[in-house]
Every structure is written in C-alpha cells, then in structure tokens.
C-alpha positions in Angstrom: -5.7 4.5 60.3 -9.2 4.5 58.9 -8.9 8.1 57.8 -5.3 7.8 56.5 -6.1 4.9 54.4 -9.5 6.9 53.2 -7.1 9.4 52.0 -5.3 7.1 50.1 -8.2 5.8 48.2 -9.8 9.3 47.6 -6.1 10.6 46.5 -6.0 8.1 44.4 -9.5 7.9 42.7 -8.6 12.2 42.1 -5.4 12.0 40.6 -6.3 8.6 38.5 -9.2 11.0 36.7 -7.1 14.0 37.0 -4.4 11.9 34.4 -6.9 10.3 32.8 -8.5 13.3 32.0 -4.7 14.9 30.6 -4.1 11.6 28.4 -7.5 12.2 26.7 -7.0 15.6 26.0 -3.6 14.7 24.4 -4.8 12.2 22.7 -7.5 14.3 20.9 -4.7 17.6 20.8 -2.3 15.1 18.6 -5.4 13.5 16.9 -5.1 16.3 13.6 -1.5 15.7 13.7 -1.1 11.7 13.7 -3.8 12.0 11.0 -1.9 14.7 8.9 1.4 12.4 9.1 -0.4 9.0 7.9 -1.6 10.9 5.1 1.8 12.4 4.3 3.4 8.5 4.9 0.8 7.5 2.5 0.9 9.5 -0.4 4.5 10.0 -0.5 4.4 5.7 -0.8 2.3 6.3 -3.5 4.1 8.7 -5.4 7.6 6.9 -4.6 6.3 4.3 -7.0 6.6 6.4 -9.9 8.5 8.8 -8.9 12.1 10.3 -7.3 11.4 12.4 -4.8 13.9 15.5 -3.4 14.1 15.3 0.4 12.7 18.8 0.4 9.8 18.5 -1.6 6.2 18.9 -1.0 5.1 15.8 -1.0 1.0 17.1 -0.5 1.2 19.6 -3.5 3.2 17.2 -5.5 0.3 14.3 -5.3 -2.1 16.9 -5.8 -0.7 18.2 -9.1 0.0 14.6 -10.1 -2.3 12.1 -8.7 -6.1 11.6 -9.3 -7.8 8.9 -7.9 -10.8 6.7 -8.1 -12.5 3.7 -6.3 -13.5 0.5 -7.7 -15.6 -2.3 -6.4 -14.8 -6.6 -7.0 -16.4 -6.3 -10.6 -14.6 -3.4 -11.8 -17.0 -0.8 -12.0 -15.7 2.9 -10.5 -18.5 3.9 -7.2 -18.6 7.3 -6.4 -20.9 6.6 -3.0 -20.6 4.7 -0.1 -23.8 2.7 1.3 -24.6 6.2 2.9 -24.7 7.7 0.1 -21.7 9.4 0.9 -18.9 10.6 -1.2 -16.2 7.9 -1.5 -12.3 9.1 -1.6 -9.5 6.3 -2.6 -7.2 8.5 -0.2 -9.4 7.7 2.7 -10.1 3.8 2.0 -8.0 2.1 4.6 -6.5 -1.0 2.8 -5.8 -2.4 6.0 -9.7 -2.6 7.0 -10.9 -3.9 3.5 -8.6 -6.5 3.6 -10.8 -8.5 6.7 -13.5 -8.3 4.4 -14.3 -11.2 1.7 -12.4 -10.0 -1.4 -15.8 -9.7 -3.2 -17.0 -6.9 -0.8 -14.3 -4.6 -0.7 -13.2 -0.9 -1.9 -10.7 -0.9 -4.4 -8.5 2.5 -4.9 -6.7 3.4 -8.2 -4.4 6.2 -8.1 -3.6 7.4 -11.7 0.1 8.7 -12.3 -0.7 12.2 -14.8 3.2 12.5 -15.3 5.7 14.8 -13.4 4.0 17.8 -14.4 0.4 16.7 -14.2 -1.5 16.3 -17.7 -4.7 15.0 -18.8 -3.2 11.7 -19.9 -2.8 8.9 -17.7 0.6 7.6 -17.2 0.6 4.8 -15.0 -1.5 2.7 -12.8 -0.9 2.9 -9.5 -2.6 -0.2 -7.3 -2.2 -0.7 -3.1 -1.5 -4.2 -2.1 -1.7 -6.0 0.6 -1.0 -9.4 2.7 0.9 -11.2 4.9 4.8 -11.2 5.6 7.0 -14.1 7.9 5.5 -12.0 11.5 3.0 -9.6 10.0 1.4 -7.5 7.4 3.1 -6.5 4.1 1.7 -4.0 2.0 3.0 -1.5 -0.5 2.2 0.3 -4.0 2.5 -1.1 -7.6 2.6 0.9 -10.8 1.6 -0.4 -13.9 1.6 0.5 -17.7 -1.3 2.0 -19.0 -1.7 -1.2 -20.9 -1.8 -2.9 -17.5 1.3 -5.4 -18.7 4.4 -4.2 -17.3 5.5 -2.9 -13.5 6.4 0.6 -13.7 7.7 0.3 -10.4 7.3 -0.4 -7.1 7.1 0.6 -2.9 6.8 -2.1 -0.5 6.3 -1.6 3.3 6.0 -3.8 6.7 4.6 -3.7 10.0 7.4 -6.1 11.7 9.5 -8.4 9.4 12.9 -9.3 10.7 15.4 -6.5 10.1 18.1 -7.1 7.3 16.2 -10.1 6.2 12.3 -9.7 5.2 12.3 -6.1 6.3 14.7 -5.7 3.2 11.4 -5.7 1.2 11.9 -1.4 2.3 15.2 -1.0 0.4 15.0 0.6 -3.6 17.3 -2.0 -4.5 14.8 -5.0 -3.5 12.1 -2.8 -5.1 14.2 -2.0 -8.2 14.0 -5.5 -9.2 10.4 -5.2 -10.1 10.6 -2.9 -13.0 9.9 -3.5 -16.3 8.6 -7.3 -15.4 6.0 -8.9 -16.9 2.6 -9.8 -15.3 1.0 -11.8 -18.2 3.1 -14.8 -20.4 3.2 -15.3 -24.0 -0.6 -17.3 -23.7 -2.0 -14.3 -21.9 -2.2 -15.8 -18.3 -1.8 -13.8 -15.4 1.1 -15.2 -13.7 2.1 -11.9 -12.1 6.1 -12.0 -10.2 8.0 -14.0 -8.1 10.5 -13.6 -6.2 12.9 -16.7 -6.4 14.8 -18.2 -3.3 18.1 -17.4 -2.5 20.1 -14.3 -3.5 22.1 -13.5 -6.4 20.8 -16.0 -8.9 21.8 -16.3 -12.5 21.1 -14.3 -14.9 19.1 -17.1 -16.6 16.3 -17.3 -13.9 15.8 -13.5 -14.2 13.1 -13.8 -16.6 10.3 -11.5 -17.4 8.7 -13.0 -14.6 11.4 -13.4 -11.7 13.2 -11.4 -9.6 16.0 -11.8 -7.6 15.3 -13.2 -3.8 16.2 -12.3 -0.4 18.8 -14.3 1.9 17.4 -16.1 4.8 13.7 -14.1 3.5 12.0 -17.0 1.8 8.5 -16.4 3.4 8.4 -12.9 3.3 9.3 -13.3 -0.3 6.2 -15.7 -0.5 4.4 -13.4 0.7 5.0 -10.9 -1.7 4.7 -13.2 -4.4 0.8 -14.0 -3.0 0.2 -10.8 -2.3 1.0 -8.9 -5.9 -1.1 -12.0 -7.9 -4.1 -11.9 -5.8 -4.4 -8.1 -6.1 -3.6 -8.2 -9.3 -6.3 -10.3 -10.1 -8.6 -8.3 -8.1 -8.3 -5.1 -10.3 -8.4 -7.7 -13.9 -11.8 -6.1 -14.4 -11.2 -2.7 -13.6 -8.2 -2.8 -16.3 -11.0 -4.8 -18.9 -13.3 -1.7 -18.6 -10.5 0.8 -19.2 -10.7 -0.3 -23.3 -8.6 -2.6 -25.7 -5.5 -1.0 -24.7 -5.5 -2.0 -21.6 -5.3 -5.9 -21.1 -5.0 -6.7 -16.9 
C-alpha cells in the first residue's frame, strides 16, 4: 500500500511539471503572436476612426503610410524619453495602465491622421479614451479637426457591457452619431458630448452637442459622456501648443 500510494505521489509530482513545463512553453510559443494581434486590434481601432477600411486591407502598412504619432505628458509638452531615458512610442503606451495613475502623471498618445494617401499635413487628431462602462472598462478612439473643435469621428470599444444594450457602444451607427459635433459652445467652454437618455429623440435635442441615446443603456451612455470630457480636457494643452488654429 505504502509503495502504491508512493507511486501516486511521485506520478503525480512528474506529470504536474511535465504539463507545467508544456503550458509555459505555449505560452511563450504564442507570446509573438498574441502581441502581433493586439497591435493589429489596436491600430486598425485607430484608423477606423478616420477611415473605411476594405476587409482585405493591410491594416499594418495602411497605419504606417498614414499614421504618425507622438506622446504628451499632463501639461502638453510632446516627451520623447521615458524616465530611463528610453525612447517613448504612443503605439506601445498601454492606455489601460496609465489610466491607474493620477491623471497628472500619465503618457498621453496622439496619433495624427496624414490623409488616405499619407502627406505632410495633418488631417485629423486622433486621441485614445478611456473609462468606465455599466460592468467594466470602455475605451475607444476620437478624431478631431485640426482646429481641435469638431469630432471627425469615432471607435468605441468594451471589455463586458451587456450585449444589445451598452455593448451597442461597438456598432458604426452608435458611433456615427458623433460626427461633426461640437466640443466647445458659443462662450468657448469645453462642454464636449452627451449622449441623451432614451432612444430616438427629437430632432430638437440633437444639437451640436447631443447625440442620440441607447435603450435600456443609460449608464454606459454616462460613461461615455465622462469619459470623452475628461480626456478631452486632458489633451486642452497639447491642442494650446499646436498654435492659434487650434483651440482644444
């Protein structure tokens, strides 16, 4: 009995490393690959806020050709460096991460739209946001006129909002609604978006400043609406260093 029940243990200890061992090795064999596909995710979000993009097309060289990037920190001022001293990328700032930090200590990317065929004349602002939905995190990606005034358009995303309610935040008809509103009012406040309650309001409330809501989605929709001002105050002097022209 003793020496069936050593087995046992020594059988177990074996194949418990032996698996162990595998899962590791997967894990680090699909590392390159998980990697590659959050970087594809991401920039194609990015690019989907300016842009229509063919099923077949390549989302990498597309970004490349159209894209170029810079960080930011709390005041405005573009950092090239970490607190290493090492080169900084917007592409690899994790939006995510920097939002646990104090808003004053974080990384803020800009991705800058060159037009369809890349140029060297910058056609749209393109900002990550992020916050808090009904069950989770919301984020997405906001382009704005070079004048920093108007959304050029808009990609939202979700880690678990209820399907066909908040989770609608996905669809390009939700996002549609954003273009061509207005983030400042006629004193030149910031009073960014909203989304109002309920669905399929009158055309009266659709102002410059209000888009249409989602049914049964009222605190994802609140979300949204605190999510989108606060950022957008958060790049304000970033857009007051960019010249007269631009006014966010």
């Amino acid at each position: 009995m003793r020496q069936s029940n050593l087995y046992v243990i020594l059988f177990s200890v074996i194949l418990t490393v032996v698996l162990g061992g595998l899962l590791a090795a997967t894990s680090q064999g699909l590392a390159p690959f998980q990697k590659k596909s959050v970087e594809l995710d991401t920039k194609k979000q990015i690019l989907g806020a300016v842009m229509t993009l063919d099923d077949d097309a390549d989302i990498l060289a597309v970004y490349d050709e159209v894209i170029e990037s810079e960080v930011v920190d709390y005041q405005g001022n573009v950092i090239t460096k970490d607190e290493e001293g090492e080169p900084l990328i917007a592409e690899n700032v994790s939006i995510e991460k920097q939002y646990k930090l104090d808003p004053k200590d974080r990384l803020y990317p800009v991705f800058k739209f060159m037009g369809e065929n890349g140029g060297e004349t910058v056609e749209s602002y393109i900002l990550p946001v992020y916050g808090s939905g009904l069950w989770d995190s919301i984020w997405g990606f906001v382009a704005l006129d070079t004048e920093g005034k108007q959304i050029k358009g808009a990609v939202f995303s979700h880690a678990g909002e209820t399907p066909g309610l908040g989770a609608r935040i996905t669809e390009p008809e939700v996002q549609a609604r954003y273009k061509g509103k207005e983030l400042y009012n006629e004193q030149g406040e910031l009073v960014s978006v909203e989304m109002l309650k309920g669905e399929n309001n009158p055309e009266s409330k659709l102002d410059a400043h209000h888009v249409d809501g989602m049914s049964g989605a009222t605190i994802t929709g609140d979300g949204v609406d605190a999510m989108l001002k606060k950022y957008f105050s958060y790049y304000q002097p970033y857009f007051e260093k960019q010249g007269p022209t631009a006014t966010l």
